[in-house]
C-alpha positions as CSV (number, residue, x, y, z in Angstrom):
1,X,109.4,119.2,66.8
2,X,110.9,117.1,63.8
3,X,111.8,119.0,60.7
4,X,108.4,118.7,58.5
5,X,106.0,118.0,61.2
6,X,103.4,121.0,62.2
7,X,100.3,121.3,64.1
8,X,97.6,123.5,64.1
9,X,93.7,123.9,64.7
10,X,90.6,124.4,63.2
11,X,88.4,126.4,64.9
12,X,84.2,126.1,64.6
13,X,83.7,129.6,65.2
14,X,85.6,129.8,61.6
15,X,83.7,129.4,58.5
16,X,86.8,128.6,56.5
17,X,88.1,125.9,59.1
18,X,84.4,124.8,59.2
19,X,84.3,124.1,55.7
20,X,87.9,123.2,55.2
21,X,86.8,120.3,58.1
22,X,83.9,119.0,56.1
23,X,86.0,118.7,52.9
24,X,88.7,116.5,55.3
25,X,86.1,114.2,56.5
26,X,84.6,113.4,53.0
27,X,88.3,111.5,52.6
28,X,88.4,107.8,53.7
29,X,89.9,107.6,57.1
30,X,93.1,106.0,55.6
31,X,93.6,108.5,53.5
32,X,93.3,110.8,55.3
33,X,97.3,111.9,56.1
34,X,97.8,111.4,52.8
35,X,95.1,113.8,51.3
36,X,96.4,116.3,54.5
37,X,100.1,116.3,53.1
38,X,99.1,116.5,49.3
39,X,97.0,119.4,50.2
40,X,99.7,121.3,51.4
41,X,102.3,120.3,49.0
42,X,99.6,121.7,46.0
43,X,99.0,125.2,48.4
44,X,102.8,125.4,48.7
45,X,103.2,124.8,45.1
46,X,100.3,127.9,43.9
47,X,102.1,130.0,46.8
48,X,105.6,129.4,44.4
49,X,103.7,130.9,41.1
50,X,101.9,133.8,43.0
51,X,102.5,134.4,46.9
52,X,99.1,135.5,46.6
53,X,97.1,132.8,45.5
54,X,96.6,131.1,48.7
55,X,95.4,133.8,50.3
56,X,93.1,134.3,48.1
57,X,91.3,131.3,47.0
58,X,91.1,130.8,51.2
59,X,88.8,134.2,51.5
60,X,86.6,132.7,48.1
61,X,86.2,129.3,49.1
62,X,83.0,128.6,49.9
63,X,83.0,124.7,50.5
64,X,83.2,124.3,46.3
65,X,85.5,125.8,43.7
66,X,85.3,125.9,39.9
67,X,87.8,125.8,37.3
68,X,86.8,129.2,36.2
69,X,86.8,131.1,39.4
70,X,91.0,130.2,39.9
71,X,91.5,130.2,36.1
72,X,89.9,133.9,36.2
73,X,91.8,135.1,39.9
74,X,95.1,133.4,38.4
75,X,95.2,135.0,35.2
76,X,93.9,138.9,37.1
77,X,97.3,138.3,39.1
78,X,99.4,138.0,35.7
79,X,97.7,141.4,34.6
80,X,95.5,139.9,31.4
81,X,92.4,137.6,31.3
82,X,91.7,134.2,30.2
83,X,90.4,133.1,26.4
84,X,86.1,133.0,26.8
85,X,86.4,129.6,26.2
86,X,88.3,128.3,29.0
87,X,85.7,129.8,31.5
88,X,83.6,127.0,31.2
89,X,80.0,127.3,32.9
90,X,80.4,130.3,35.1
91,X,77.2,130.3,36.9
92,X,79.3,130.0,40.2
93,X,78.8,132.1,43.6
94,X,80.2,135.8,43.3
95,X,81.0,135.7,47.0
96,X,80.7,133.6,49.5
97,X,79.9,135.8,52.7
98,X,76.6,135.4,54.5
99,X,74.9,136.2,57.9
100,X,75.7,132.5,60.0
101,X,74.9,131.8,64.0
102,X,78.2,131.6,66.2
103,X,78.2,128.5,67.8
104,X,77.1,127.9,71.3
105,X,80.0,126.0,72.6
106,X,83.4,126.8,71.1
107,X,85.7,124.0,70.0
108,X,89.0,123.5,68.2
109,X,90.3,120.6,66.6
110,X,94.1,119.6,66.4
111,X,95.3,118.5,63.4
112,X,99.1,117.5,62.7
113,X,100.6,117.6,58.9
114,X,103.8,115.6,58.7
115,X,105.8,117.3,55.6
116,X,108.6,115.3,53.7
117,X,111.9,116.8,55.5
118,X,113.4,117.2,51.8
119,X,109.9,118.5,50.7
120,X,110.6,122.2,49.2
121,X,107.2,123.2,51.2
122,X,108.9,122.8,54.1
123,X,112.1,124.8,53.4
124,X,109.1,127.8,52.2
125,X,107.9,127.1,55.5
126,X,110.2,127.7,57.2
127,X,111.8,130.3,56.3
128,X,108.4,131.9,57.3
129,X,108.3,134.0,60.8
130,X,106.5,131.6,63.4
131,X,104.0,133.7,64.3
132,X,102.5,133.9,61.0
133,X,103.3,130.1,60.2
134,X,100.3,128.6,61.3
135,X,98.2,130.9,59.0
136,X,100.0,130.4,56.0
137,X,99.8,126.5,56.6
138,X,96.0,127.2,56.9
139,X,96.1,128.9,53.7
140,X,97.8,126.0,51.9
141,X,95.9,123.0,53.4
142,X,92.5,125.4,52.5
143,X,93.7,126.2,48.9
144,X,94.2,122.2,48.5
145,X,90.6,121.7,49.7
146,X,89.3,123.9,47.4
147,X,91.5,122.4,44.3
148,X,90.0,118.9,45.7
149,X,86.7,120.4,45.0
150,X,87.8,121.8,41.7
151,X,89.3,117.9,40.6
152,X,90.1,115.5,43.4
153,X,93.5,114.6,40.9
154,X,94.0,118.0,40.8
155,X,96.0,118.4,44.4
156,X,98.2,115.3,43.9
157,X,98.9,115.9,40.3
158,X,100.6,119.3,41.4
159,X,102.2,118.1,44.5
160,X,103.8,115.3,41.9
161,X,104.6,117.2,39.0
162,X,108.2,117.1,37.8
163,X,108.2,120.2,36.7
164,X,105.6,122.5,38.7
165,X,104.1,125.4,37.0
166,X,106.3,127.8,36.7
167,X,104.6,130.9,36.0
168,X,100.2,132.1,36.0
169,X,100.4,131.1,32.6
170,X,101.5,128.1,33.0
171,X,99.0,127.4,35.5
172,X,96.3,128.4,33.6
173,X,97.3,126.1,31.2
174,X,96.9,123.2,33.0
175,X,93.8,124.0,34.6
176,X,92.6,124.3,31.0
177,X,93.9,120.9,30.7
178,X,92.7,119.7,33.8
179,X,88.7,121.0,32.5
180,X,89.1,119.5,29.3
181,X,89.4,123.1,27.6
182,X,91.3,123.9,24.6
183,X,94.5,125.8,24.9
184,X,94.0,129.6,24.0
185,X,96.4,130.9,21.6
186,X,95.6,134.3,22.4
187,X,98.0,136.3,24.8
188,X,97.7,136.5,28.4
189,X,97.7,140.6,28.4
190,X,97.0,141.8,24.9
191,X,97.7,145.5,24.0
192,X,95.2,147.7,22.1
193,X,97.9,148.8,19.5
194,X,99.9,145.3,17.5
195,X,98.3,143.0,19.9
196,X,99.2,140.7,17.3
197,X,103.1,141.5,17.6
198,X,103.9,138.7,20.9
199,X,107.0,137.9,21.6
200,X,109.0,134.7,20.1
201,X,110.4,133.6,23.2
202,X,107.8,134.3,25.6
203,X,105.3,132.4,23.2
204,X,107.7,129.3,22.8
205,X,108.6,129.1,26.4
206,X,104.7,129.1,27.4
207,X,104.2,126.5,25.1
208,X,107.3,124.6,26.5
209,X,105.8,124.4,29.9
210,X,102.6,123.9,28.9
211,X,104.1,120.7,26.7
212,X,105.9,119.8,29.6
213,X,102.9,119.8,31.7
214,X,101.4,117.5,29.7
215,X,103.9,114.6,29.8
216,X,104.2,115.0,33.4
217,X,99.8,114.5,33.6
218,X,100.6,111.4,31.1
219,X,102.9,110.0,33.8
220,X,101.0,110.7,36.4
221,X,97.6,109.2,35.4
């Protein structure tokens, strides 16, 4: 198989490929390789700030995402806790499981991504072992459903960014951004004693990136 070209399934005994499926065909047939690929790319990207964010937005998403539910999970990874006011309205689903009827005829549906060769996604992919490859593209392409849901920019405006996040903080930042929230000034894991006291570097370089991702969103949009 070319270099950048997979295929896998979706499955309608699944409840994740089931609603990962209905997000798909809400996108315009034409666009729909293209919204398949930029999925992906923005999966591959989270997977670069936290192996474990894919992973994890695929067990909570429940057909719709908010700002505040991967603003919240990102910023639990980094060890500290978002500002109250980049939360936003947080009346969203605590989880997502529920008692469903297995289908009476099982199906599967093939679907084929075709990844840039010179796409870092693929070089992550591949240095994957095969037998867990399939899952880990299922995560991605699910994790950029679920940031469609969250903003349909927000997918390609991380799969084009210049400079990707490059850190939970930075991240956080441009979901923020992203939700029209102000930028908290607090830090990301305050202490109890001279929680005041935050690095110089650490403060500057987070606002760096967060600067940076700001130009890139100009040029983007």
């Amino acid at each position: 198989m070319p270099s950048g070209k997979y295929t896998f399934y979706l499955h309608n005994d699944d409840r994740t490929d089931l609603l990962v499926a209905a997000t798909f065909d809400g996108i315009s047939q034409p666009l729909r390789g293209d919204f398949l690929r930029t999925a992906a790319i923005a999966g591959g990207v989270l997977y670069r700030t936290d192996t474990r964010l894919p992973a994890l937005i695929t067990e909570l998403f429940s057909g719709k995402m908010h700002a505040a539910q991967i603003i919240f999970l990102t910023a639990a990874l980094a060890g500290g806790r978002p500002a109250v006011s980049s939360t936003g309205d947080a009346r969203w689903p605590l989880c997502r499981w529920q008692e469903e009827e297995h289908p009476e005829h099982y199906e599967r549906r093939r679907m084929t991504l075709q990844l840039p060769a010179e796409d870092i996604t693929v070089t992550l992919l591949e240095t994957v072992p095969s037998r867990l490859r399939g899952q880990v593209i299922r995560q991605f392409i699910t994790t950029g459903c679920a940031l469609h849901t969250v903003d349909q920019r927000l997918p390609r405006l991380l799969a084009n960014l210049p400079v990707p996040p490059e850190s939970p903080e930075a991240l956080v930042a441009l979901l923020e951004e992203m939700a029209g929230q102000p930028e908290t000034q607090t830090p990301a894991c305050p202490s109890q004693e001279g929680s005041a006291h935050v690095p110089v570097n650490k403060q500057d370089s987070t606002t760096a990136s967060s600067d940076r991702l700001r130009q890139n969103m100009k040029k983007i949009f």
